[in-house]
N, C-alpha and C positions, 0 to 999 in steps of 0.2 A: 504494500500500500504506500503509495506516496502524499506524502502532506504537502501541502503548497502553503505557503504564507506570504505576509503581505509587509513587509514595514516600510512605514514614511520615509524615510531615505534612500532605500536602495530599492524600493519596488517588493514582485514578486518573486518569492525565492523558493527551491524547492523543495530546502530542509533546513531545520536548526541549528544544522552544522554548518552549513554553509551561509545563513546568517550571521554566528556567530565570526566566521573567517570572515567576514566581510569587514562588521562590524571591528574586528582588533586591525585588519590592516589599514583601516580610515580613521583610527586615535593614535594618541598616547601613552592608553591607559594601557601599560605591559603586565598590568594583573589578567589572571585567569583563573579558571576553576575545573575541578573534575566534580561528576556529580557522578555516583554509584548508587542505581537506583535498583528497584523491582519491578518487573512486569505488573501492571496490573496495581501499582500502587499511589491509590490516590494521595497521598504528600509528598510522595516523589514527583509526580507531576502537575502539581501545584507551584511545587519548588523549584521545577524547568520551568513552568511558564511564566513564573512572577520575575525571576534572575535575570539579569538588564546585562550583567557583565558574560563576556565570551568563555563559554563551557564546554566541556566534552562529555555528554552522557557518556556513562557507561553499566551496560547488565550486568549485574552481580549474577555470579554462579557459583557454584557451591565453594570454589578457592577464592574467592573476593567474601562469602558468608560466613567460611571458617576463620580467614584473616581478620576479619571484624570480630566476629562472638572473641576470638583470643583477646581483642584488646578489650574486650566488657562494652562496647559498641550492639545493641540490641535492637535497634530500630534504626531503619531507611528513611530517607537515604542519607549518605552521607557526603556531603559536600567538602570540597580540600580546597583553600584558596592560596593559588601561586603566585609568588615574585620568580620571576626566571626559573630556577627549580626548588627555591624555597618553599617551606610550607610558612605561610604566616597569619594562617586562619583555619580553622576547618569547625567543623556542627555535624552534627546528624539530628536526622527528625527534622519535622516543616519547622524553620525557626523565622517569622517575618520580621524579626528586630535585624536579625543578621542582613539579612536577603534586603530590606531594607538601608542598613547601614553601608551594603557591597556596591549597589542599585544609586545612592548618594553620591560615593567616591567618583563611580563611574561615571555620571552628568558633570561632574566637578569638571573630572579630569576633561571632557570632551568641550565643555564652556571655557576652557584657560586656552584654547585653541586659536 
């Protein structure tokens, strides 16, 4: 199934990923994120579609499930936010303070332009 989308800037595009590669190579802003989600998981997908800043889903399977339960990680998804290959942020579970706080930086960084 393919999804089509639509954003004010770049028109229509024909997936999230490729929004999101749109969107980092038209800023500044060299933050990113990985979002480890589940199928089928409404606050994982809440969580993709609220986040403003450039992400990479990805499906957890059972070694992305095991890797998490070892860290006491219990609930999807779980979002990691990158400077180059730093970690300097990360959440799991829908968190809109975060998402909101990430969603701020990222209008900031594109208004200083």
């Amino acid at each position: 199934m393919i999804t089509i989308l639509h954003d004010s800037k770049f028109g229509t595009v024909s997936c999230r990923n490729e929004l999101n590669i749109l969107r980092y190579l038209d800023n500044e802003f060299k933050y990113k994120a990985v979002v480890y989600h589940n199928k089928n998981c409404v606050k994982c997908m809440l969580t993709m579609k609220h986040l403003k800043i450039p992400f990479t889903p990805v499906l957890m399977g059972d070694k992305e499930h095991k890797t998490m339960r070892s860290m006491g990680i219990m609930s999807a998804p779980v979002v990691i936010i990158l400077h180059a290959d730093d970690i300097v942020d990360w959440w799991n579970d829908f968190k809109k303070d975060k998402i909101d706080y990430w969603n701020k930086k990222y209008k900031e960084a594109k208004n200083e332009k």
